[in-house]
N, C-alpha and C positions, 0 to 999 in steps of 0.2 A: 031329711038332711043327715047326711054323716056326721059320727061326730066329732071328726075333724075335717075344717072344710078351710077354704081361703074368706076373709071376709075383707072388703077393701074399704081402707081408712084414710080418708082424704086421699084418694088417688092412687094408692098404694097398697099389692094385697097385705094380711097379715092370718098366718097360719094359726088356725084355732080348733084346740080340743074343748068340743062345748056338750058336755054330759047334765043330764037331770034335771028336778024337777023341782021350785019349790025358793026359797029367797036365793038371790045369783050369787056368789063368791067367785071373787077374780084371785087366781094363781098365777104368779109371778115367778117365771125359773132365775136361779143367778146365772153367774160369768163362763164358768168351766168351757172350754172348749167341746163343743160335740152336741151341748144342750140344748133341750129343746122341751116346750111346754109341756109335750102328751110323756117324755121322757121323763120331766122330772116331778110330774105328778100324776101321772096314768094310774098308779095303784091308790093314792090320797082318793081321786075324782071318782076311782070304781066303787072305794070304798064308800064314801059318802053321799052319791049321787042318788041316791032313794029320800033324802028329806031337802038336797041343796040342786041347785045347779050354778057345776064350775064350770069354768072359763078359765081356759091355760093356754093363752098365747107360745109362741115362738116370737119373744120380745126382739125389735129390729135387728137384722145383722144377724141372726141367728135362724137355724130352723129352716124354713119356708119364709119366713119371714124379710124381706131387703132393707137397707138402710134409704130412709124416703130420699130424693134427688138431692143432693147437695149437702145433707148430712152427714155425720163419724159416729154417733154413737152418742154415751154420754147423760149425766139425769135428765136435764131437762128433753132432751128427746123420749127417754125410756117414759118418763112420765106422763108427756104432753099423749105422747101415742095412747099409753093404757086408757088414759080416760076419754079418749078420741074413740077407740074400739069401743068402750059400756057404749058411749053417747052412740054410736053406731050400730050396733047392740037395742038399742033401745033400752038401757038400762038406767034409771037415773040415780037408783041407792043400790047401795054392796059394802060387801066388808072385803077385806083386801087381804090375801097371803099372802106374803116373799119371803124367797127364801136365798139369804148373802145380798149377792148386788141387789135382788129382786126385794128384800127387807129394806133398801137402801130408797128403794122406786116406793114401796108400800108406803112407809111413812113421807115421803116429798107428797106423793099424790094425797095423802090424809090431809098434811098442811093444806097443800093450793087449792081441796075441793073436799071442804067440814060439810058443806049440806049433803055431798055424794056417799061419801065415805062413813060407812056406820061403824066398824071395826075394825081394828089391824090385828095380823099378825105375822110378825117377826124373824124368823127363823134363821141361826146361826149369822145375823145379819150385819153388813156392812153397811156406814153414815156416820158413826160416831167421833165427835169431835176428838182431833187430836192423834186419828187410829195410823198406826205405820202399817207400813205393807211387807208383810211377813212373806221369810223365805218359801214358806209352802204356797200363798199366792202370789207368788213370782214366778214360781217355777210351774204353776199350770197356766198362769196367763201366758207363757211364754213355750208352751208344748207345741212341739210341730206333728203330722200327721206321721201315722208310723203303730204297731202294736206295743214295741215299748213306751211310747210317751203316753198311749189311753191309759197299760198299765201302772205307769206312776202316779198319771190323774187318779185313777180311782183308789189305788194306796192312799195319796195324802188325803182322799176325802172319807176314809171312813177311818175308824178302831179297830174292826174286827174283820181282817182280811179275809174270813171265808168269803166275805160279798166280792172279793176282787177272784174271780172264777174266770175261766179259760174264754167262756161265751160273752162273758159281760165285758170282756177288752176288745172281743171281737167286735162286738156290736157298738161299744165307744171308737175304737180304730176306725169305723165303716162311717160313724157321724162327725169326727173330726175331720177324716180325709172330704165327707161331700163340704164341711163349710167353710173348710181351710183360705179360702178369696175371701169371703168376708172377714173372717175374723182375724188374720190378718192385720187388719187397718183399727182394729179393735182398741190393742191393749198395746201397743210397743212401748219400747222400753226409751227413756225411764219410767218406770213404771209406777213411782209415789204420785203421781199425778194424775192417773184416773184413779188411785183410793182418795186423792184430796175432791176430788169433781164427785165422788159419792160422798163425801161430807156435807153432811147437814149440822148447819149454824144452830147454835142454843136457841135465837131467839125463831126459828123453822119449828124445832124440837116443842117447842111452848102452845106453839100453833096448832099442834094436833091434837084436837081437841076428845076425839073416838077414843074408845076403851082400849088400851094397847096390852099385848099378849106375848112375850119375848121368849121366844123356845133357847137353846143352846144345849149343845155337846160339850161336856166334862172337859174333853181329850179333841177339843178344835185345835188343829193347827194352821188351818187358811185363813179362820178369822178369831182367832184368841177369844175367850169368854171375859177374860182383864181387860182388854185392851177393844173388845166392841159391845158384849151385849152392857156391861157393870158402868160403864161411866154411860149409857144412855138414861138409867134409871132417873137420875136427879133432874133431867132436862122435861123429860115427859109428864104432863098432867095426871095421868089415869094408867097407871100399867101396874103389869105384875110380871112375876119370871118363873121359869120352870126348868130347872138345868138337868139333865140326862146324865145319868153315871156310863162310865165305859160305851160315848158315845162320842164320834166324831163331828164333822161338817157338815152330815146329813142324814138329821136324825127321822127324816119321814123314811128312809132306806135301813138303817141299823134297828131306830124300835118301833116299824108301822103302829102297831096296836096302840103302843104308848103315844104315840105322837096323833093320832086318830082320833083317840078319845081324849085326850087335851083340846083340839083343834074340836071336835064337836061338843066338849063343854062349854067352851068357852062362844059357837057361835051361834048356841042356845040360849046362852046368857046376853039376849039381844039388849041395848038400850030400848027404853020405851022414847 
């Protein structure tokens, strides 16, 4: 089997990078225009796929991946799917990665499914009560296809603009222009209204009961470290935090190694 292949989920394909060997981790990409599971965890999965095997969807509407018949998008779709695929999968226990919206999917799906769900973790994530929708995720929700609009996406997502290189606008330009019809229908404007539909309620937040793992970049400006990862703390049962100096929205891209070896600390540190 490739190891990205379509896998069909009640009816519907959904595009999966599925690497290695060993307890399954399911990787959840966020919102950006262009993204796509093997894209935004292809190097996370290379890296660790000798002791785990990941699972990195292209979440509905994105990717390879369609929006099932009659749906827009949205948590409870994003959700209902992920744990549709394990179940598809043949998976019955995982630990969960997201990263922004896909942090937002990781912890809903820990609430709605404690016996599935052994781990979360977090990344630069969107859910938290009360969070406004900042000008930097406005203005990529709202990117049209084009090489200037990938170049701005990838500005606002990191710190350290050597990662915004001539090849990687290229190669963002080339994934926003194929998903442009979908995504589209995604995020219009106004735009507070899908950050309020990824808000998860305190008493969600209490529900999760797995060991939570919350990564963040210093220097987020799509999803503020004040205003998403800091007010989730008090809500969650079992978590910890690990904030990234001179690091942006995505710290698995700015510090691999550092964020590698956090992520396989931590999902070493299995519950018994």
């Amino acid at each position: 089997m490739s190891p990205s292949h379509a896998v069909s989920v009640e009816g519907t394909p959904v595009e999966v990078l599925d690497v290695g060997v060993g307890p399954p981790v399911l990787l959840l990409h966020g919102s950006g225009p262009g993204t796509t599971g093997s894209g935004a965890w292809g190097t996370t999965a290379e890296a660790l796929a000798g002791r785990w095997r990941l699972v990195a969807p292209d979440q509905a509407g994105f990717g390879g991946s369609p929006l099932p018949p009659g749906a827009r998008g949205g948590l409870r779709v994003w959700t209902d799917r992920a744990a549709a695929l394990m179940e598809a999968l043949g998976l019955g226990s995982y630990a969960v990665v997201g990263h922004s919206m896909g942090g937002a999917v990781a912890l809903a799906l820990a609430a709605s499914r404690p016996q599935q769900v052994t781990q979360v973790v977090a990344v630069s994530t969107m859910g938290a009560p009360g969070a406004p929708l900042s000008p930097a995720l406005d203005m990529l929700w709202g990117t049209t296809p084009g090489e200037s609009g990938a170049r701005a996406v990838l500005q606002a997502l990191v710190h350290d603009e050597s990662h915004v290189t001539d090849a990687a606008v290229r190669s963002r330009a080339a994934a926003i222009e194929a998903g442009a019809p979908a995504y589209a229908a995604l995020f219009p404007p106004p735009r507070q209204r899908w950050v309020d539909d990824l808000t998860l309620p305190p008493a969600l937040l209490a529900a999760v009961i797995a060991p939570v793992l919350l990564i963040h970049g210093a220097d987020d400006e799509v999803t503020p470290l004040a205003t998403a990862t800091s007010p989730l703390v008090e809500h969650l049962p079992d978590v910890r935090v690990h904030v990234l100096d001179r690091c942006g929205h995505v710290p698995q891209l700015e510090h691999p190694d550092a964020f590698q070896g956090l992520l396989a600390g931590f999902l070493d540190d299995e519950p018994s």
